[in-house]
Backbone bond lengths (Angstrom), bond angles and torsions (degrees), N, CA, C in turn:
res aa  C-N    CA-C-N  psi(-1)  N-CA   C-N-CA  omega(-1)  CA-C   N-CA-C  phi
1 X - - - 1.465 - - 1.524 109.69 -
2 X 1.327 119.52 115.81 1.406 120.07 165.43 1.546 118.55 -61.47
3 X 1.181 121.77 111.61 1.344 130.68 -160.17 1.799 101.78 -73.38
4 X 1.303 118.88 -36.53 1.440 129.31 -169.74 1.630 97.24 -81.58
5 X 1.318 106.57 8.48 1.821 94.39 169.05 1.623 100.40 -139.85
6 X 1.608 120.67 26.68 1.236 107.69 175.17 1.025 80.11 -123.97
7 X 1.626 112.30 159.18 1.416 138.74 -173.82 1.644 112.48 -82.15
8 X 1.191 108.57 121.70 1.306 120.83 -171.35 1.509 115.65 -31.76
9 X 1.349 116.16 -37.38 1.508 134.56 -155.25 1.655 93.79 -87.10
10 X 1.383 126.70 -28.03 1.507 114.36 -175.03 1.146 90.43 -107.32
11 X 0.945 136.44 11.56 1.891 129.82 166.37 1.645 112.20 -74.63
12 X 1.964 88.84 -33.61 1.785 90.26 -162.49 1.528 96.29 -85.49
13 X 1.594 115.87 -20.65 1.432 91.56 -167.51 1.252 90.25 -97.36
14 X 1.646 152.79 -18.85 1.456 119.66 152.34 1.580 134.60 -31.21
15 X 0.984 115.04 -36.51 1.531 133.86 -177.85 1.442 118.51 -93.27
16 X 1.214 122.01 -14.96 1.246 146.51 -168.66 2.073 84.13 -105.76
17 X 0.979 129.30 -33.68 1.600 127.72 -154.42 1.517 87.60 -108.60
18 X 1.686 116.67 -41.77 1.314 107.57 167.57 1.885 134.10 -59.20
19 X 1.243 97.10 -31.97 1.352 105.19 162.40 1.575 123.90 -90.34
20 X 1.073 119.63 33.66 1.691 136.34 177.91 1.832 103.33 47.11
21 X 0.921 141.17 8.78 1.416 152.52 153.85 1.064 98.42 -26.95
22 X 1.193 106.00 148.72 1.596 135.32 162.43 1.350 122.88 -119.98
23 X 1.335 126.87 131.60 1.964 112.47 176.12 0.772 113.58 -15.47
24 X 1.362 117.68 -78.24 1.653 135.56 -167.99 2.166 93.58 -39.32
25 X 1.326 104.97 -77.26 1.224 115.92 -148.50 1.752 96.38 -53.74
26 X 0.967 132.97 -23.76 1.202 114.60 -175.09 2.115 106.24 -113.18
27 X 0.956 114.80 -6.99 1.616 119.12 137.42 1.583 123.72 -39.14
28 X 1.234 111.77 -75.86 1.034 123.96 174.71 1.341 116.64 -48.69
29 X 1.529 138.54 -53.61 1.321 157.99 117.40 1.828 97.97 15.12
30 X 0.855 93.04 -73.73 1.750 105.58 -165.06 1.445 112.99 -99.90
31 X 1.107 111.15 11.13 1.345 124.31 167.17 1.693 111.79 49.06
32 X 1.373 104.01 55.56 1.702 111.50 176.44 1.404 123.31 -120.63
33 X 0.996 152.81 -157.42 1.279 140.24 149.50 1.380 113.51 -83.14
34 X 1.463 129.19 168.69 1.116 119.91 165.23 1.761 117.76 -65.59
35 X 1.294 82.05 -27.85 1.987 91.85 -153.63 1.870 97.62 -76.47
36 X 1.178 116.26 -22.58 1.377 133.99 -167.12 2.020 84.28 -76.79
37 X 1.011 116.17 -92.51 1.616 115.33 159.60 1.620 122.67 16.27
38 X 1.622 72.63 -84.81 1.818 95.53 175.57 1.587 102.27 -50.02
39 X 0.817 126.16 -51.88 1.256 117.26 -159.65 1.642 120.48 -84.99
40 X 1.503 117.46 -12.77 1.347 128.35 151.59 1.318 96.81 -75.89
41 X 1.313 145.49 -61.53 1.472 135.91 -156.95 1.676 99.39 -52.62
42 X 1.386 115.92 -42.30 1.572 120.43 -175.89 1.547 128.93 -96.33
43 X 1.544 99.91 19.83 1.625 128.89 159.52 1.885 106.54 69.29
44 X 1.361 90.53 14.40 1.685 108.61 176.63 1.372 97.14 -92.74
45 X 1.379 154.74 43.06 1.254 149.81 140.42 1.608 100.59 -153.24
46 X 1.112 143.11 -163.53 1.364 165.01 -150.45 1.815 120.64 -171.11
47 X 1.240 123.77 99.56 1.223 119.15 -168.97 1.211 104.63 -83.88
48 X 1.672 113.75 148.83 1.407 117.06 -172.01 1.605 85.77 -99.32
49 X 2.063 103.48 171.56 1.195 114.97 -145.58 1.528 96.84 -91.91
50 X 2.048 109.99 1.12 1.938 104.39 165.18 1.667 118.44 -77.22
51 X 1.590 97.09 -21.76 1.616 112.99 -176.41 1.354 112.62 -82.65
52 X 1.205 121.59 -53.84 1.837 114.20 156.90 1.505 121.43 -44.73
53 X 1.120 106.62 -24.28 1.620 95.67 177.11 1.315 112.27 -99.07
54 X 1.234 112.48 -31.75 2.024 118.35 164.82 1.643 109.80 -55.77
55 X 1.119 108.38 -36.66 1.423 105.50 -174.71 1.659 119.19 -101.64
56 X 1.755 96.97 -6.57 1.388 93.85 156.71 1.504 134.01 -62.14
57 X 2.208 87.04 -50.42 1.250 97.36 161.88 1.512 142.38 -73.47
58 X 1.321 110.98 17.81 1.376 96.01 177.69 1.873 99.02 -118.63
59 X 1.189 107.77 -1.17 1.520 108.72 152.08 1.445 132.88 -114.34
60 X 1.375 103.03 49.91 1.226 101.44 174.26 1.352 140.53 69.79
61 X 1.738 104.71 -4.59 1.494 97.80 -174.36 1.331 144.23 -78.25
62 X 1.496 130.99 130.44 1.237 130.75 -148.68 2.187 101.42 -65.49
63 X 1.306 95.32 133.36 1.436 95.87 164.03 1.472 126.88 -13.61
64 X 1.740 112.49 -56.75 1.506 105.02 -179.38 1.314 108.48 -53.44
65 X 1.725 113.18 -50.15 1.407 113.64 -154.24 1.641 121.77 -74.92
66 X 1.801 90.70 -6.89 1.209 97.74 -176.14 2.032 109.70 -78.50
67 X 1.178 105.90 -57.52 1.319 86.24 158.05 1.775 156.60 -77.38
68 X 1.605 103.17 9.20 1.108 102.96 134.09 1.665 139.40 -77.22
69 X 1.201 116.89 11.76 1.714 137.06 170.41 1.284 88.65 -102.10
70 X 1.417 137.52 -52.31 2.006 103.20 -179.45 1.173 127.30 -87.43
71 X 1.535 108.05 12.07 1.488 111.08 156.59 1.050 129.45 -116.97
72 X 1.534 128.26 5.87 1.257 143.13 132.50 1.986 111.39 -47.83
73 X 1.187 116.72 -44.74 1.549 132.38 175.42 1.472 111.51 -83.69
74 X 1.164 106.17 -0.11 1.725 101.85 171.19 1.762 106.89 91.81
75 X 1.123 130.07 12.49 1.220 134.87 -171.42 1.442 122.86 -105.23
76 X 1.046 140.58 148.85 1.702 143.68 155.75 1.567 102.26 -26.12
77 X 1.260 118.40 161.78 1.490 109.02 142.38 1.717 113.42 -92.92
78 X 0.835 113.53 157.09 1.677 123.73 173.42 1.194 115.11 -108.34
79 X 1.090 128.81 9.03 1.951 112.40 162.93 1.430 94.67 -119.82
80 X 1.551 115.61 128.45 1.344 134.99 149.51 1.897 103.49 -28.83
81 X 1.473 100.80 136.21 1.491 109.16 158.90 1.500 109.20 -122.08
82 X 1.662 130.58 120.87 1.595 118.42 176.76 1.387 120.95 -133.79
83 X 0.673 113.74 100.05 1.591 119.82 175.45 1.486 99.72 -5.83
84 X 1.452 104.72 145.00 1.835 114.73 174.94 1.675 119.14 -59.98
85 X 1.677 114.56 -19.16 1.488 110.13 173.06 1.214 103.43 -97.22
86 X 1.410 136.28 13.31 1.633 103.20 173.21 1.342 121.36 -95.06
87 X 1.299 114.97 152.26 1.984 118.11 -160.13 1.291 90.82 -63.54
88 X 0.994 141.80 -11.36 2.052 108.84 172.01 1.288 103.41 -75.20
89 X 1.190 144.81 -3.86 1.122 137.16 -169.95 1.793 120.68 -117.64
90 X 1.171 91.61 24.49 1.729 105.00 -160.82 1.101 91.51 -88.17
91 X 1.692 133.31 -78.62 1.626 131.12 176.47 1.025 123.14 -27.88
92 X 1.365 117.22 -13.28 1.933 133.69 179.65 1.498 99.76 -89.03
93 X 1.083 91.58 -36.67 1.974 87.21 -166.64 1.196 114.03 -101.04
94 X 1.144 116.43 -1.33 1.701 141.67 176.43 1.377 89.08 -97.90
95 X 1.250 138.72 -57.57 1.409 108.64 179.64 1.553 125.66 -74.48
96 X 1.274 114.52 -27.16 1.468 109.57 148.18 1.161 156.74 -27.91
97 X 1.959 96.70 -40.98 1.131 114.30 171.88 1.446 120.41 -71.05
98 X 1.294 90.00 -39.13 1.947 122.57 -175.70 1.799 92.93 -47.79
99 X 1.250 101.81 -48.35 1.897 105.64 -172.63 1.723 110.36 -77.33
100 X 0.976 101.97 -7.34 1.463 102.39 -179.37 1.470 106.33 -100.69
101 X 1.206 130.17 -81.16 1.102 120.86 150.46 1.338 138.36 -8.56
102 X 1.117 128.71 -46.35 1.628 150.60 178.85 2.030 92.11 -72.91
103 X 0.860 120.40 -30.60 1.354 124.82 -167.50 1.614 114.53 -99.02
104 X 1.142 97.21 1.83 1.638 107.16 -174.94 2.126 101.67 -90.19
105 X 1.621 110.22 143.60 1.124 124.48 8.10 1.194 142.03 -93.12
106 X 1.681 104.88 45.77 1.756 92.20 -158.55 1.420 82.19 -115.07
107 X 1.619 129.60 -174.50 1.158 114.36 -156.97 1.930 90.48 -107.70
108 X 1.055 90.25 174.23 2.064 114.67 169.28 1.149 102.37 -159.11
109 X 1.207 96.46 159.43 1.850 126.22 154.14 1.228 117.26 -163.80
110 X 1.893 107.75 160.59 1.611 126.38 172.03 1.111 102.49 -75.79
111 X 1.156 109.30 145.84 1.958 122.74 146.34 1.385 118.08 -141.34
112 X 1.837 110.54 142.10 0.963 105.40 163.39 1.430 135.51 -77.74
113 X 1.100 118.50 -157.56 1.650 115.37 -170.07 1.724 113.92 -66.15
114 X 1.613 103.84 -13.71 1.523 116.52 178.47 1.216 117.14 -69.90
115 X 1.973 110.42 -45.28 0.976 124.40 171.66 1.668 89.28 111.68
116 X 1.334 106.83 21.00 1.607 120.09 161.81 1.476 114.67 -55.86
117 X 1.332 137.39 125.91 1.527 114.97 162.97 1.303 116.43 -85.75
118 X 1.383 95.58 117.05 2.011 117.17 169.92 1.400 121.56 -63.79
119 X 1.512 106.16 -42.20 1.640 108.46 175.77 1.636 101.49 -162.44
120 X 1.420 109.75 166.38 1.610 119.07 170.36 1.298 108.79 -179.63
121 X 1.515 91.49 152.51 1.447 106.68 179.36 1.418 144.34 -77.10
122 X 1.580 113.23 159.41 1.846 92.58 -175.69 1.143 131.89 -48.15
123 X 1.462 120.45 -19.26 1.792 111.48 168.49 1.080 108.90 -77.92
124 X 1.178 137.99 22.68 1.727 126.30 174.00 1.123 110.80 -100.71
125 X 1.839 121.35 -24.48 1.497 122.73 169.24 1.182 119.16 -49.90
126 X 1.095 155.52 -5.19 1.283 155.28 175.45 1.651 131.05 -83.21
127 X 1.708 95.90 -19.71 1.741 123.40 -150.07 1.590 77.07 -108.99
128 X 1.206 116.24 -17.03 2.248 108.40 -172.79 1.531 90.23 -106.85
129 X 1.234 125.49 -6.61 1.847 108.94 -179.47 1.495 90.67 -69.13
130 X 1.647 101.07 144.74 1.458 104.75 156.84 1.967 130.72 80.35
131 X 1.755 79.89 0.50 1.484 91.88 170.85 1.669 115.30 -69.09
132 X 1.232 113.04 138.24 1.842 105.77 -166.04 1.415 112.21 -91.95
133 X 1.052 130.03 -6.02 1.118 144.00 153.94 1.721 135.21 -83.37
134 X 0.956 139.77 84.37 1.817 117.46 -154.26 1.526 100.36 -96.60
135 X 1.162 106.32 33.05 1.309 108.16 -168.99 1.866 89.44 -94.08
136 X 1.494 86.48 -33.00 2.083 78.12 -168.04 1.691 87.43 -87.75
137 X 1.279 128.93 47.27 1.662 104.96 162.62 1.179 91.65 -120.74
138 X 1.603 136.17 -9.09 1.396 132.60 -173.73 1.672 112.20 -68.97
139 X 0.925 110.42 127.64 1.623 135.56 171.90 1.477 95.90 -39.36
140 X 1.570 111.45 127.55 1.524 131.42 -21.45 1.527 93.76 -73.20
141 X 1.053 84.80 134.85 2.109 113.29 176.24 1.819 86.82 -86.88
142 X 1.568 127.90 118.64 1.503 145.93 178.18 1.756 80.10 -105.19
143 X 1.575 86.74 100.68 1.635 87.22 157.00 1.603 136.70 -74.03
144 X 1.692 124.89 -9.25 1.137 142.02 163.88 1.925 105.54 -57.61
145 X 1.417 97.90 -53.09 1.652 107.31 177.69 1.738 106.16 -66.02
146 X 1.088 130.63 -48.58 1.436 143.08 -168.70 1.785 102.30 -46.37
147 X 1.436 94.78 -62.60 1.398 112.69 178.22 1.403 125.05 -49.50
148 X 1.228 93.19 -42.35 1.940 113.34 -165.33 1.288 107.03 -80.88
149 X 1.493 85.11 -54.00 2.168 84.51 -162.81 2.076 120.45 -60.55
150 X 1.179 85.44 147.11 1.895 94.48 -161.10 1.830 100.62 -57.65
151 X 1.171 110.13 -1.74 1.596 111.97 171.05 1.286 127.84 -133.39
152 X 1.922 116.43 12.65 0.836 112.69 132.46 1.971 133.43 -83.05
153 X 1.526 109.50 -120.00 1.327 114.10 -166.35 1.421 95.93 -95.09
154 X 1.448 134.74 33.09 1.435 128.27 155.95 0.995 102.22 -73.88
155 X 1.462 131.25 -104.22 1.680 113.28 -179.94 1.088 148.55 21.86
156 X 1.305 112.30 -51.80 1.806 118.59 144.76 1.150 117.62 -128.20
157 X 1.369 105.18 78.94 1.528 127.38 161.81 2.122 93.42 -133.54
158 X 1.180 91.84 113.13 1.599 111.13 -168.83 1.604 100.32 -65.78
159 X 1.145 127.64 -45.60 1.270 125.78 -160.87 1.938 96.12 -128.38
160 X 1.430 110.46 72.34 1.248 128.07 -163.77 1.559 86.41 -58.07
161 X 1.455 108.17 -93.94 1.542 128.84 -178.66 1.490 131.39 -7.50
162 X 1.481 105.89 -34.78 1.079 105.06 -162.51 1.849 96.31 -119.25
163 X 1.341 118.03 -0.54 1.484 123.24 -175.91 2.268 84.30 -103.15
164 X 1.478 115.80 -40.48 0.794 97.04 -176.94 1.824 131.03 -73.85
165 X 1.357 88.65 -8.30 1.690 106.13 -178.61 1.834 103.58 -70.22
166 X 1.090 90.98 -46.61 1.660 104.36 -171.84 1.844 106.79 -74.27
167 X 1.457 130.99 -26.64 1.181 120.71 163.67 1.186 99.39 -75.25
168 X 1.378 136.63 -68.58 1.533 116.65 -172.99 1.885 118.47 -55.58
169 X 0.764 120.95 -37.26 1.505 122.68 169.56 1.453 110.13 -58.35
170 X 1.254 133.50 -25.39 1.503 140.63 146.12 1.884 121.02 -43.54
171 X 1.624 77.16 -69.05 1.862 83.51 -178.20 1.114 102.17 -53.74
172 X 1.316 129.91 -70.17 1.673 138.95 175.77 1.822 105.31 -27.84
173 X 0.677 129.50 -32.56 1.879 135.14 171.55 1.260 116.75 -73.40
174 X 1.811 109.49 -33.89 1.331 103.70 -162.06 1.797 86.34 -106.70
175 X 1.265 124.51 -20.35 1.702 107.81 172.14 1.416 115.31 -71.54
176 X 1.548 98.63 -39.41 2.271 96.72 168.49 1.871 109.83 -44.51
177 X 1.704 101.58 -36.10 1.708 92.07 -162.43 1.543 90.91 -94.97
178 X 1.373 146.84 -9.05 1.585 150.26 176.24 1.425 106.98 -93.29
179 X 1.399 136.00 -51.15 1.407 134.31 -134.86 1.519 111.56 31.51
180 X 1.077 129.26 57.61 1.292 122.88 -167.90 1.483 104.83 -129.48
181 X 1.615 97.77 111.75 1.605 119.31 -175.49 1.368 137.08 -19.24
182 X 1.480 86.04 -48.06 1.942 120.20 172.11 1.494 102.46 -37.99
183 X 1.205 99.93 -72.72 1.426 117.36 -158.83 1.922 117.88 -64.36
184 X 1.756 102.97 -26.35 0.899 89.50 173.16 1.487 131.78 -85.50
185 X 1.502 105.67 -18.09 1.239 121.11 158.59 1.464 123.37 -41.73
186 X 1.570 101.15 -47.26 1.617 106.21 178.70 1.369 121.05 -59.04
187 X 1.507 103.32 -38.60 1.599 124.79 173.90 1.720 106.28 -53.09
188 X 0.894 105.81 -58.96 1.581 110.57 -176.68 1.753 105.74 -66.99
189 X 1.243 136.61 9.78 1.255 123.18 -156.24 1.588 68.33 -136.23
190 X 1.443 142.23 -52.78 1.491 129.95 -167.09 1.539 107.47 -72.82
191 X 1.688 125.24 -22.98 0.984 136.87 178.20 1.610 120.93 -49.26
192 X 1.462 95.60 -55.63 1.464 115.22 178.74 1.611 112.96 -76.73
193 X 1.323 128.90 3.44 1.527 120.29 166.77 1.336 117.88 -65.22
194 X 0.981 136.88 171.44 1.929 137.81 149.56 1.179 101.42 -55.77
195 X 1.483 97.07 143.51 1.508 111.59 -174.88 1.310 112.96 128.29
196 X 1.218 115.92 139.62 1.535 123.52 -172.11 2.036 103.00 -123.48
197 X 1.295 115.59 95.99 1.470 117.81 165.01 1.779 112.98 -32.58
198 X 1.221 78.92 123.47 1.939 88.88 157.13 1.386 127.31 -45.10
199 X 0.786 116.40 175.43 1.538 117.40 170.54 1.865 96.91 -138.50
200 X 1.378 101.39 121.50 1.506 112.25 -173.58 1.183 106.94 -52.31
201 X 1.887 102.69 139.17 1.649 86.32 -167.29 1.200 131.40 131.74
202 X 1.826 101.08 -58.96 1.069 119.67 -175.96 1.410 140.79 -125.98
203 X 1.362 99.14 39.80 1.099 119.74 164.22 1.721 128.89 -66.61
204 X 1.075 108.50 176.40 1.566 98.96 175.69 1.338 122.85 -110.86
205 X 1.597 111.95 114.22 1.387 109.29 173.65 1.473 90.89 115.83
206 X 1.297 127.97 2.22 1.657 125.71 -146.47 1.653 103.01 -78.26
207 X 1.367 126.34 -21.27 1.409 137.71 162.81 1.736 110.42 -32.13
208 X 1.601 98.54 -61.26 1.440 121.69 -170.60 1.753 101.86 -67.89
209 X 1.498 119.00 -46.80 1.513 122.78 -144.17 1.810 81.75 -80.62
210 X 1.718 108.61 156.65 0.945 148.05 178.88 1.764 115.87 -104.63
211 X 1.195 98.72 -16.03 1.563 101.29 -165.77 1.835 99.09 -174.03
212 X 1.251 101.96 144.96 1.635 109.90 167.27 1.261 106.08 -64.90
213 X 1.193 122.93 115.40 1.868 131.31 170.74 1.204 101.53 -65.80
214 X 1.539 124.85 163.02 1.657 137.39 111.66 1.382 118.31 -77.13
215 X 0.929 135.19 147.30 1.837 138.76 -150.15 1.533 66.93 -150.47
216 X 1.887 131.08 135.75 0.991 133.09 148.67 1.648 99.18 -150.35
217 X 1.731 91.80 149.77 1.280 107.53 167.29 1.428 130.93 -67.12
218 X 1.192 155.19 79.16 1.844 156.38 -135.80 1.655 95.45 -119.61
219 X 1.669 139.26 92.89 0.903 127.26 173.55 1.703 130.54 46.75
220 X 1.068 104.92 53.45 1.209 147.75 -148.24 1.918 130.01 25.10
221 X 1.388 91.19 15.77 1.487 103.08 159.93 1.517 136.60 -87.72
222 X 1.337 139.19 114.91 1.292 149.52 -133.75 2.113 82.03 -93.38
223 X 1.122 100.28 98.15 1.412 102.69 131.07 1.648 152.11 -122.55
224 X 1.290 109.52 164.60 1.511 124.30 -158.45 1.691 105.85 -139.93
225 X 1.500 94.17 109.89 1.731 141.34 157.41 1.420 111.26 -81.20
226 X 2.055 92.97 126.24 2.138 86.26 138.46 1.702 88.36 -120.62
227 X 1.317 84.17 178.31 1.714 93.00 172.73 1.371 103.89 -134.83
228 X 1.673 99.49 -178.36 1.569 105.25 -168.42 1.817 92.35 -141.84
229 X 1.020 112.76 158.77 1.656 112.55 -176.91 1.345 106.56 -120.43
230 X 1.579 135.36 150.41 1.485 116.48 -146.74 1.960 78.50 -153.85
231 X 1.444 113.10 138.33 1.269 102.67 -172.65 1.765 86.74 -148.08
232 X 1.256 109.94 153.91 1.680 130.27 177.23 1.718 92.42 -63.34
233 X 1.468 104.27 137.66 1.676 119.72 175.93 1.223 94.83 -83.55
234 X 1.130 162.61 -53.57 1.400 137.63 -128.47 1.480 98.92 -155.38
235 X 1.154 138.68 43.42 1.264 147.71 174.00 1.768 105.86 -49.37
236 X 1.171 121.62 146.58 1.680 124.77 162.26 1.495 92.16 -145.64
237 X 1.159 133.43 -5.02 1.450 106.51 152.12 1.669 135.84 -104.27
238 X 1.023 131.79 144.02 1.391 130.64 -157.05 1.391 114.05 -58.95
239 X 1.355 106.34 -41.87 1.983 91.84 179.85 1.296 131.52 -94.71
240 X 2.054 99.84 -5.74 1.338 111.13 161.68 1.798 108.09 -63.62
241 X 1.128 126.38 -43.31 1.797 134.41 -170.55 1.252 85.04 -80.45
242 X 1.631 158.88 27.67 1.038 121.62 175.51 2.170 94.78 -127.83
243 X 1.661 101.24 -21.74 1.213 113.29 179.64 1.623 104.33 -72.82
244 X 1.644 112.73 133.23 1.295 121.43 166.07 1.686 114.33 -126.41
245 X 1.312 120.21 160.57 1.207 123.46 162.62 1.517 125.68 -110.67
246 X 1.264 94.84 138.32 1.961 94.74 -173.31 1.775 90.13 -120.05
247 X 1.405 90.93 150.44 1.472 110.12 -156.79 1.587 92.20 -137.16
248 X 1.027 116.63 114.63 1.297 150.92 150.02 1.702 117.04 -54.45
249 X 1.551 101.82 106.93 1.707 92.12 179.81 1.572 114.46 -142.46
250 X 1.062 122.33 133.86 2.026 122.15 -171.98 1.458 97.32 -54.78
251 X 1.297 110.18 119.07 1.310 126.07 139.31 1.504 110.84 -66.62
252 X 1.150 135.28 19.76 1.435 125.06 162.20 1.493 113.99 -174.29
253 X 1.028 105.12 167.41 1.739 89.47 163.34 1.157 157.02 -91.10
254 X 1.711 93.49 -20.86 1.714 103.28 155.95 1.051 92.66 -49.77
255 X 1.824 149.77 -101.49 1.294 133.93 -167.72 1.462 122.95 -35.38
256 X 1.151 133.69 11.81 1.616 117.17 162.58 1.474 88.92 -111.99
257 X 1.064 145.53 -35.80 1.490 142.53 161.73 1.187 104.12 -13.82
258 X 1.473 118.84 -88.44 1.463 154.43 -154.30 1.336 106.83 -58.65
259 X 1.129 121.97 -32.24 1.314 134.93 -172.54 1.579 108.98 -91.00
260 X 1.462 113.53 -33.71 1.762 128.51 -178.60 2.137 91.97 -74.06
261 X 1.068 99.67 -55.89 1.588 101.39 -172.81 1.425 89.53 -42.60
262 X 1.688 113.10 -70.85 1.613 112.78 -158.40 1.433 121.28 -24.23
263 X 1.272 102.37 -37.55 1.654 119.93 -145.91 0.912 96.21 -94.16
264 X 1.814 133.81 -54.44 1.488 129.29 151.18 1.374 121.60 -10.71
265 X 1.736 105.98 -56.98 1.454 104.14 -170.68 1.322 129.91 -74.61
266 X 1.864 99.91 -34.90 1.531 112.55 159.49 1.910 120.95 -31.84
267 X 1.814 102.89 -49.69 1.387 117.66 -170.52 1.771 96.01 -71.45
């Protein structure tokens, strides 16, 4: 949907319907009337460009989507968009690096909102040896695809099914809070690999587990990751709020072992 040709008023109550809201509940929220609402939702008023952004923010909407709502309303957008090399964005990516690095030897990486990898650290070289395809190491390397596809790093991922249920059950979370086309496409392209999704729940041992593992095969030693995802607090520009970091951490210690040797050997 081209947002700059849909009417501001069915934008808010898509997003407003996407976040299970009700008039009332997000009135109150934003401190408006209901009927004032209603009547932008039904293109019988015109929201000014402080009320699109109050009511962006009180549903959640991601930076991009937010300025496609003030140009649906006739407005500028207001968050900067900049490509990853331009110098305003260096202290951003310099601190990025700082987190990646700082996190070694276990592995990390950036991604953008695609789930492109932007950057990563020296323990991640090890996880791209041996991919059978080198087609998925070519720039931008989509780490969702890397993982999934039957000739990338599925193969030795021990507990495929149930690591693959939980990346797609991710994307699927983050397209409900985006609606963003990209992603669902991707969804439908990880959908169709081999492999049968978990059913939450039902995993094994899941009483005991703390976190969905990766269980992978590394030169024939079985290691086991959870991760954590790490995102900029106060972003106002669009591709800074769209970059996250996933952090790689031993679920045990034979795997923090294995990983301390690696790094030894690297040095």
């Amino acid at each position: 949907m081209d947002a700059t040709r849909t009417a501001p008023g069915t934008l808010i109550r898509e997003w407003r319907t996407r976040r299970r809201m009700s008039q009332l509940d997000l009135a109150l929220e934003a401190e408006i009337s209901q009927r004032h609402l209603s009547f932008m939702e039904s293109g019988r008023a015109s929201p000014s460009r402080e009320m699109v952004l109050r009511l962006a923010e009180h549903l959640a909407v991601p930076l991009r989507q937010r300025n496609h709502l003030l140009m649906a309303a006739g407005f500028a957008p207001s968050y900067g968009e900049r490509d990853l090399d331009d110098p305003r964005l260096k202290p951003a990516l310099a601190a990025v690096e700082l987190v990646l690095k700082g996190h070694e030897p276990y592995p990390a990486i950036a991604v953008d909102r695609g789930w492109n990898m932007v950057l990563a650290n020296a323990a991640t070289a090890p996880f791209l040896e041996g991919v059978a395809d080198a087609g998925l190491l070519r720039p931008p390397v989509n780490v969702l695809r890397l993982a999934l596809h039957p000739q990338g790093l599925a193969p030795r991922i021990l507990n495929l099914d149930e690591w693959r249920a939980h990346l797609i059950g991710r994307l699927r979370q983050q397209i409900d809070a985006t609606a963003d086309a990209r992603l669902v496409a991707l969804e439908k392209e990880l959908t169709a690999y081999p492999g049968r999704p978990v059913a939450p729940g039902s995993a094994r041992d899941a009483a005991e587990a703390i976190a969905v593992p990766m269980r992978v095969d590394m030169d024939g030693a079985v290691l086991s990751f959870i991760t954590t995802i790490t995102v900029f607090g106060t972003p106002l520009d669009v591709t800074l709020s769209e970059l996250a970091i996933e952090s790689f951490f031993p679920a045990d210690e034979e795997t923090a072992g294995h990983l301390r040797r690696k790094a030894e050997a690297r040095r």
